[in-house]
DRENSEGU-867216 format. One record per residue (C-alpha): x negated, y negated, z negated. Coordinates in Angstrom, 2 decimals. Layout:
u_v_w
X_Y_Z
...
This chain:
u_v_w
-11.10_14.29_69.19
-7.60_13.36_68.89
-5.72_15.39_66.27
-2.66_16.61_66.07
-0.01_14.80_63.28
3.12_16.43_63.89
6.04_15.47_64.84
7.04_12.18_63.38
3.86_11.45_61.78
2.92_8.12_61.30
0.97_6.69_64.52
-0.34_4.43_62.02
-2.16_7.19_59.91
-5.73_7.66_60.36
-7.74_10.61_61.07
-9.55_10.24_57.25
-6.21_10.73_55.64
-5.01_13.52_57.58
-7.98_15.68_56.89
-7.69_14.59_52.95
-3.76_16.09_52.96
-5.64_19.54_54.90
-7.91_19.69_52.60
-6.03_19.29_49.94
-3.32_21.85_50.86
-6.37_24.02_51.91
-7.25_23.61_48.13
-4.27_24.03_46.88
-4.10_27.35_49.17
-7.39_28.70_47.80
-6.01_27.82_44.30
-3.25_30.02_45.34
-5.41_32.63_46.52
-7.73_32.85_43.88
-4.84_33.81_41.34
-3.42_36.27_43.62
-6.82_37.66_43.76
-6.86_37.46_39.95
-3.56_38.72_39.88
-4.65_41.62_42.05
-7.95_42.34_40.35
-5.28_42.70_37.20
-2.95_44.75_38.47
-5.85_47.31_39.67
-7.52_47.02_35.98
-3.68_47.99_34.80
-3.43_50.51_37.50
-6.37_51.94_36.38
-5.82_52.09_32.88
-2.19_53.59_33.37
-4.49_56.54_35.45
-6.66_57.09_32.55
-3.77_57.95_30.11
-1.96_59.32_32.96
-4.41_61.76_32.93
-5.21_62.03_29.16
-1.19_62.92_29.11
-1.85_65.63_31.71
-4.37_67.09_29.71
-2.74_66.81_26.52
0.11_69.12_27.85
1.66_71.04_30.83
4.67_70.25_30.57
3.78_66.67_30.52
2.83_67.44_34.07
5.81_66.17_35.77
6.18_62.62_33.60
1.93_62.07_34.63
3.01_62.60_38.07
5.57_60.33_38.46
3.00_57.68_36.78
0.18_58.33_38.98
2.86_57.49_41.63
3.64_54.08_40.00
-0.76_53.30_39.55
-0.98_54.47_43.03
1.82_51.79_44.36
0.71_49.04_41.80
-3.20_49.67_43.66
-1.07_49.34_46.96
0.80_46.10_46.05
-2.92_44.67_44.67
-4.16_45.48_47.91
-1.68_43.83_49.47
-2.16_40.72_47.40
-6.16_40.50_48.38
-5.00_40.89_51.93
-2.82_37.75_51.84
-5.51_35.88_49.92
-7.36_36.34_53.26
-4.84_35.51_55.05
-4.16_32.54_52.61
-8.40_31.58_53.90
-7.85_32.31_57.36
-4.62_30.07_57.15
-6.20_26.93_56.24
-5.62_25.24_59.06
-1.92_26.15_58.89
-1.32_24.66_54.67
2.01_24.97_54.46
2.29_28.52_56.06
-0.67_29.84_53.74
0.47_27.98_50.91
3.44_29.79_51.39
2.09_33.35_52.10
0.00_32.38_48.85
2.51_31.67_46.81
4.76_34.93_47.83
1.61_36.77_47.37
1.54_35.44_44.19
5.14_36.38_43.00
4.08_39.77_44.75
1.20_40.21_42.57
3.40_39.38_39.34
5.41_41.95_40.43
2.88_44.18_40.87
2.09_43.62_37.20
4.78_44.32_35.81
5.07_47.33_37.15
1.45_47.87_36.40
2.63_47.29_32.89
5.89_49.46_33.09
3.58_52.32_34.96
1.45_51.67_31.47
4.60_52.18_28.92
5.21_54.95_31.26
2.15_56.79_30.57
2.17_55.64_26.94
5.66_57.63_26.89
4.06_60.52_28.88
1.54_60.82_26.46
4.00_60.69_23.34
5.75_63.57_25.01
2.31_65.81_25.62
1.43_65.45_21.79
5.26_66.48_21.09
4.53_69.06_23.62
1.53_70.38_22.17
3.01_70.02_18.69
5.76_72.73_19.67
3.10_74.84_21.91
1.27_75.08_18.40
4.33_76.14_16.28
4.87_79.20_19.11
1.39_79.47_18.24
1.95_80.37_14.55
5.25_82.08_15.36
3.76_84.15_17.93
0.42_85.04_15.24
3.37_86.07_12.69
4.86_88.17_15.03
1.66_89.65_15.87
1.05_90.39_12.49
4.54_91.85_12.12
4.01_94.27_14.83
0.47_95.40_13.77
2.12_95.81_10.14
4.57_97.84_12.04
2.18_99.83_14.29
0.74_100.76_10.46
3.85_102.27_9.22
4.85_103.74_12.33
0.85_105.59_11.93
1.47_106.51_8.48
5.30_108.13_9.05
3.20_109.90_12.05
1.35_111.35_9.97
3.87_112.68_7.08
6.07_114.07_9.68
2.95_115.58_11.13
2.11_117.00_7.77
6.08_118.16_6.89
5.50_120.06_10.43
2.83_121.93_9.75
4.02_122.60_6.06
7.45_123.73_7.70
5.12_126.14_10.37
3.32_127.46_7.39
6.32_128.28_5.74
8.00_129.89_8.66
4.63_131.79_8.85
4.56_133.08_5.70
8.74_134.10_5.65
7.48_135.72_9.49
5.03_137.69_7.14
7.29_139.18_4.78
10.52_139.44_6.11
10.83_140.81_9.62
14.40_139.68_10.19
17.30_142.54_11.80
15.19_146.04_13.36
16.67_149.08_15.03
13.45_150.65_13.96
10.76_150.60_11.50
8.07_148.22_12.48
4.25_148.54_12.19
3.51_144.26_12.39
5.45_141.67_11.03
6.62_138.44_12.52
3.01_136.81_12.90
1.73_140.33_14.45
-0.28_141.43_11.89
0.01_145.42_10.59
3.36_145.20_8.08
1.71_145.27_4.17
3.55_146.44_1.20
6.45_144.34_0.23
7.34_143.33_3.68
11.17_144.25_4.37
13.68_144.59_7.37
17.39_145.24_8.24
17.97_147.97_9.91
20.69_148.00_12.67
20.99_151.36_13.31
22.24_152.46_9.73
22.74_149.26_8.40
20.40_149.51_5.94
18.02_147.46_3.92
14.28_148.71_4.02
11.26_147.96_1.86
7.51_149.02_3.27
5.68_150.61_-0.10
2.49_150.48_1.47
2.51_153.43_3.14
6.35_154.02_4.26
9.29_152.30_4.18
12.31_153.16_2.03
15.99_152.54_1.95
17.91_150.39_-0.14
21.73_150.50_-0.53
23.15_147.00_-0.63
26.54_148.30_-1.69
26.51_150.42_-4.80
30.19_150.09_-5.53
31.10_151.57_-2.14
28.66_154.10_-1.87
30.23_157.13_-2.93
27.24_159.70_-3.11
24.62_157.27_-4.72
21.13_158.93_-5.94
18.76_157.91_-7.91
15.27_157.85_-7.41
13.56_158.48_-10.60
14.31_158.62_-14.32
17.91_156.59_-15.47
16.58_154.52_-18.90
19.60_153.02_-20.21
17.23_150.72_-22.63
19.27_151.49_-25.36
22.68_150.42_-23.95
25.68_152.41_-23.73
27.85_153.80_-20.81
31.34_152.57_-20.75
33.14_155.27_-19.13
37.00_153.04_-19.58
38.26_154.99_-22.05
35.23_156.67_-23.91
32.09_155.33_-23.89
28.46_157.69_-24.06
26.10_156.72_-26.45
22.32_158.14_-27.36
23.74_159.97_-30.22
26.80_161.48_-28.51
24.25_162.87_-25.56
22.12_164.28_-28.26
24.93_166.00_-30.43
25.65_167.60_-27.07
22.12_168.61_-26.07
22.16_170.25_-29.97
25.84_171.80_-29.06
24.06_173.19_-25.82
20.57_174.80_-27.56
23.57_177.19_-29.38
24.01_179.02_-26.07
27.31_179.44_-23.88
30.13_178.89_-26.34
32.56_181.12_-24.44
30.53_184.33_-24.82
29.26_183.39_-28.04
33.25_183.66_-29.73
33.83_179.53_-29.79
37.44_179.06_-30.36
38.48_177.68_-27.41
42.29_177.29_-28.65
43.73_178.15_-31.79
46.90_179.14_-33.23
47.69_178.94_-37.35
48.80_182.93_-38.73
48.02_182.28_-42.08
50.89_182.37_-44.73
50.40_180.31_-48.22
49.46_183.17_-50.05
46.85_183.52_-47.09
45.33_179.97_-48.17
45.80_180.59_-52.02
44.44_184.35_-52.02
41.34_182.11_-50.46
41.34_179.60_-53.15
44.29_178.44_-55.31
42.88_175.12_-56.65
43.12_172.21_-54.63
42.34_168.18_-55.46
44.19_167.37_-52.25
47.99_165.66_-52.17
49.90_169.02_-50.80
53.08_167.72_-49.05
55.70_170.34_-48.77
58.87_170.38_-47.19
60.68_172.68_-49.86
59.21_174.45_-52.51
60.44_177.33_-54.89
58.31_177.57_-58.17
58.67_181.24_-59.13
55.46_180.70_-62.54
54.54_178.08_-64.27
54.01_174.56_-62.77
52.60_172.12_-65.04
51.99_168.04_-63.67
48.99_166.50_-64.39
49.23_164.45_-68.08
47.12_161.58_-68.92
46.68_161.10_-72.71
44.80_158.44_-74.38
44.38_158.25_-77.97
43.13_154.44_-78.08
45.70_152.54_-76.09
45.53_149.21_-76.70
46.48_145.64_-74.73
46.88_145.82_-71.17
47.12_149.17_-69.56
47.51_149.95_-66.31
49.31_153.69_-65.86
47.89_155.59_-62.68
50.46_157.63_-60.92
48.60_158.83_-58.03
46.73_161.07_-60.38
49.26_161.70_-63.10
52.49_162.51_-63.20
53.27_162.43_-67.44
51.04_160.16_-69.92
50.83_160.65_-73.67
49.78_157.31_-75.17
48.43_156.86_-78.94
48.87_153.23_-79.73
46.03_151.81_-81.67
47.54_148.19_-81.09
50.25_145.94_-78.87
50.36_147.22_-75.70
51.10_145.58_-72.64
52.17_147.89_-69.49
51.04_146.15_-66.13
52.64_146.10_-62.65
50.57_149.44_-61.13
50.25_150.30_-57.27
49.97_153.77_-57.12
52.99_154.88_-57.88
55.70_156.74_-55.53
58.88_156.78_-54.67
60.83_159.69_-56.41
58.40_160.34_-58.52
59.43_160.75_-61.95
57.96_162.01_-65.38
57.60_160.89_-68.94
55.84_158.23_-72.00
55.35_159.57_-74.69
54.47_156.89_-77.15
52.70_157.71_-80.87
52.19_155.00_-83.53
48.73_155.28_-85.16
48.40_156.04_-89.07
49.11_152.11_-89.26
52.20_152.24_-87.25
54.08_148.57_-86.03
52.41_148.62_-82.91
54.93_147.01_-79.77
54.94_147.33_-76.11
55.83_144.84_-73.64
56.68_145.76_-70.34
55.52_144.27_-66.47
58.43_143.08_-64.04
57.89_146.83_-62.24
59.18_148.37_-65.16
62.95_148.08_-65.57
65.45_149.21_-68.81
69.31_149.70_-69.11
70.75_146.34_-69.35
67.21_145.01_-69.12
67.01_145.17_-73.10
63.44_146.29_-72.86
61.95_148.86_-75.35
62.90_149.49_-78.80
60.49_151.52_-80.43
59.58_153.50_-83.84
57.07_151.16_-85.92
56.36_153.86_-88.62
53.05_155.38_-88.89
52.33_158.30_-86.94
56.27_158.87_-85.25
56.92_160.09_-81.36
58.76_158.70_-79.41
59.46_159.70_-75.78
60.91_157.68_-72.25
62.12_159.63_-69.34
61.05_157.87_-66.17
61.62_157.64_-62.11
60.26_155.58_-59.03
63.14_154.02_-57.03
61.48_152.10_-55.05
57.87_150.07_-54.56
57.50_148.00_-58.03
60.77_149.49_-59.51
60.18_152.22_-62.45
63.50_153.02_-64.28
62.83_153.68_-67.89
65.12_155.88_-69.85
66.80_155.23_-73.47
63.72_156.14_-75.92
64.04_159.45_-77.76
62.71_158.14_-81.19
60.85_159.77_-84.22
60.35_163.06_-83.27
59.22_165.21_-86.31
């Protein structure tokens, strides 16, 4: 059978050669086919493998979910271009009578399948990525893990206190109810009436107390009926007391005088002598008694008299001190006498005194003693003529005698000395 050499083939070529170039582009063609079918089975091994940690990813997270979709997608269209690569291997078979055109189909399919393998591969990175981005995911689903324990905890710890402050304001409630109750029991708050409960509606017992509205009282139940007590004691005008008034050994300040246990009983003793009016008490008296009244009753006195004017109709004699051992200092007391006779038995000295008065006047008499010399000295109260002091006799047993008078407080005017009376 003739075959068919194309145009300008050789006439010259034989039918042996023609067949050798077929075969060997048929060859060459299954070559081709066989590595796109190699290439395929590769790309559907990568495909496959990019699934399984597509799907590991998808497990590993949720939110992964998205990324292991996308790379199914890319598995899915790297199985697609494999298939497509087997098909053109058959087509490369089938096309063995036309070499050039399979050889050509092979070789695309080839390129094809390279392509498909490197997306195969890029599918794999893809997942690889995916997977990188569950464990990050799951890494930051555990830490809201722990947060979300702590808060738990936190809450529960919460729930706690909130129980416990539950339960003291629970008890400060029924402390507060108890203490209401037992204020309800005693005091019965404002009444126009007496009551017969209290507040909690039990019979009123002794102690409980009220205010009354109607007099504006305050009233205290004894037991067995209630009694009035007067909140204002300084304004009540007509106050009364109730029982016996023990002062507890206190006084009464009346503002100006004052009562005390021994003035009430001086005039409970006053009282047991009857009614002083009809008994003859004075209750006003006028003097009528003269002098000689008071002297015809008693004419010796150890009282100061004061008298306006006096006339001395008998005998009036001052007191006289004398002292028969005078000696060193002396004092001389006018408020008893009004003359002193003075024997001196040694140097005297005449101190300041403080009882005399003014316009009071009398006389010192001095006598030496049987030894005679004897001096006195005189205080600053006692003053001489020309302040030349006192010049006395020094003989045994001579009188001498000085006139004085009181001036003034601490000023005694001595007279010139009679000397040596014999």
């Amino acid at each position: 059978m003739p075959i068919y050499r194309g145009d300008g083939g050789s006439p010259g070529s034989t039918t042996e050669t023609t067949l050798n170039a077929v075969t060997e582009k048929a060859n060459e063609a299954a070559v081709s086919a066989t590595n796109a079918a190699n290439s395929a089975d590769a790309a559907a091994a990568s495909a496959t493998t990019a699934t399984t940690k597509a799907t590991a990813a998808a497990a590993s997270a949720t939110t992964a979910s998205n990324a292991v979709t996308q790379t199914t997608a890319d598995a899915n269209s790297a199985s697609t271009s494999a298939s497509n690569a087997s098909t053109s291997a058959s087509n490369a078979l089938s096309s063995a009578n036309s070499a050039s055109s399979s050889a050509t189909s092979a070789s695309n399919s080839a390129t094809a399948a390279a392509a498909s393998e490197t997306a195969a591969a890029a599918s794999e990175t893809a997942a690889a990525a995916s997977e990188t981005a569950a464990a990050n995911s799951a890494s930051v689903a555990s830490l809201n893990a722990t947060s979300a324990a702590s808060s738990a905890s936190s809450a529960a710890t919460s729930a706690t206190n909130a129980s416990t402050a539950q339960t003291a304001a629970e008890a400060a409630q029924a402390a507060a109810e108890a203490a209401q109750a037992a204020i309800d029991a005693f005091y019965l708050g404002p009444l126009s009436s007496n009551p017969t409960v209290d507040g909690n509606g039990d019979p009123v017992t002794a102690g409980d107390w009220y205010f009354n509205t109607t007099d504006n009282t305050t009233r205290i139940y004894d037991g067995s009926s209630w009694n009035t007590v007067s909140p204002d004691l300084v304004g009540d005008t007509t106050p009364q007391l109730g029982g016996t008034l023990d002062a507890n050994g206190n006084t009464i300040d009346m503002g100006t005088n004052t009562i005390t246990d021994t003035k009430v009983g001086q005039w409970d003793t006053a009282y047991g002598w009857g009614d002083h009016s009809s008994a003859g008490y004075l209750t006003s008296y006028t003097e009528t008694d003269t002098l000689d009244d008071v002297t015809g009753r008693g004419a010796t006195t150890t009282n100061s008299v004061t008298v306006g004017s006096i006339t001395v109709t008998k005998n009036a004699v001052a007191g006289t001190n004398t002292n028969a051992t005078t000696t060193g200092s002396t004092t001389l007391d006018f408020s008893t006498y009004q003359n002193f006779v003075l024997t001196l038995t040694g140097n005297v000295t005449l101190d300041n005194p403080t009882t005399e008065t003014v316009g009071q006047s009398g006389f010192i008499v001095f006598i030496q003693d049987a030894t005679g010399g004897r001096t006195v000295s005189l205080g600053t109260d006692y003053e001489t003529a020309g302040a030349a002091g006192l010049t006395l006799s020094t003989a045994a047993s001579t009188t001498d005698v000085v006139p004085y008078i009181v001036v003034a407080s601490g000023r005694i005017l001595l007279g010139t000395p009679q000397l040596a009376f014999a």
